[in-house]
C-alpha positions, 0 to 999 in steps of 0.5 A: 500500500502506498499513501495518496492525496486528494490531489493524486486521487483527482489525478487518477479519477480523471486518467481513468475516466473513459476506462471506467466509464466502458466498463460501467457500459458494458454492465448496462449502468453509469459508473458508481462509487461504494463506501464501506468500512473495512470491519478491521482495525484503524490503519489496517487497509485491504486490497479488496478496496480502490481506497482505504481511509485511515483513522487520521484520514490518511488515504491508502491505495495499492491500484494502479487503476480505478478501472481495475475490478476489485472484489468490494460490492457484491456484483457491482465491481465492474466500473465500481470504485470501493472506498473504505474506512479502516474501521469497525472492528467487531462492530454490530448494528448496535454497538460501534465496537472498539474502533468505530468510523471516527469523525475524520474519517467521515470527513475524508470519505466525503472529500474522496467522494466529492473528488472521484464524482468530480474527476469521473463526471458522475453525480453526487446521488444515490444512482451513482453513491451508495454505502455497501449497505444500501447498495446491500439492500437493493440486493437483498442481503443488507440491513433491510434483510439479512443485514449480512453487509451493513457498512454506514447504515449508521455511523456516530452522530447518524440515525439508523438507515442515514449515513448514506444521506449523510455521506452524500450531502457532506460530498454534495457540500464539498462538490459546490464549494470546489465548483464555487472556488473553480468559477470564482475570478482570480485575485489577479483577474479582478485586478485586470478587470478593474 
């Protein structure tokens, strides 16, 4: 695993856009982003993930690609980028455990979001941002069910069945505030307008 920025991931997303997107086609879809925990220890990232988020918000990854088809989201990999909070160590639905999602974790998984949406051209909605748990529920093995997989169902300081809402408006908020700086005139162009 190698660390990464924002900047890198940005990079990324924009050199594997049209790769990404073929290969979202071929499965009949637009491309998607799932959010996940990793059910593990803080700082310990797994290969099955795009990009592992640790609890100091340092971003892991070991792709070469974003394209490439990890094994993250049940039916869902191709042209589906996993990123995951190390977290959630022996976490339940009604109990964290002794290593839950921490704030800024969040925070960076709504900064990653917001960058990978960006760079991919993809909205920040549910058709395109899902937690594996609501990605899990439309597949029938997620909270609403077996809850076999409910990775930010909830999160701290979020009610069962809004992380996903959460998640995507905190992106949502970061995705206007770049889109604001991007239209916004430069200190240098103000001065050559006056």
């Amino acid at each position: 695993m190698r660390t990464v920025s924002l900047k890198d991931i940005q990079t990324m997303a924009e050199r594997d856009k049209e790769e990404v997107w073929r290969l979202a086609r071929l499965v009949g879809r637009d491309p998607m982003i799932f959010a996940h925990w990793t059910a593990g220890h803080y700082d310990q990232p797994f290969s099955d993930y795009h990009l592992n988020i640790g609890a100091d918000g340092t971003l892991y990854t070991d792709v070469a690609s974003l394209a490439d088809r990890l094994a993250h989201t049940w039916k869902q990999n191709t042209g589906g980028i996993g990123v995951s909070l190390c977290c959630a160590y022996n976490a339940t639905p009604d109990d964290f455990g002794p290593e839950p999602p921490t704030t800024t974790q969040i925070d960076m998984l709504a900064q990653v979001i917001a960058v990978l949406c960006q760079g991919l051209d993809v909205p920040c909605d549910y058709a395109h941002v899902r937690t594996h748990a609501e990605q899990a529920d439309e597949d029938g093995y997620g909270p609403a069910t077996t809850c076999e997989r409910w990775d930010l169902w909830l999160f701290p300081g979020v009610e069962k069945g809004q992380g996903g809402e959460a998640i995507r408006a905190m992106a949502g908020a970061y995705l206007k505030a770049a889109r604001g700086m991007r239209d916004r005139p430069s200190q240098e162009n103000k001065r050559r307008q006056t």
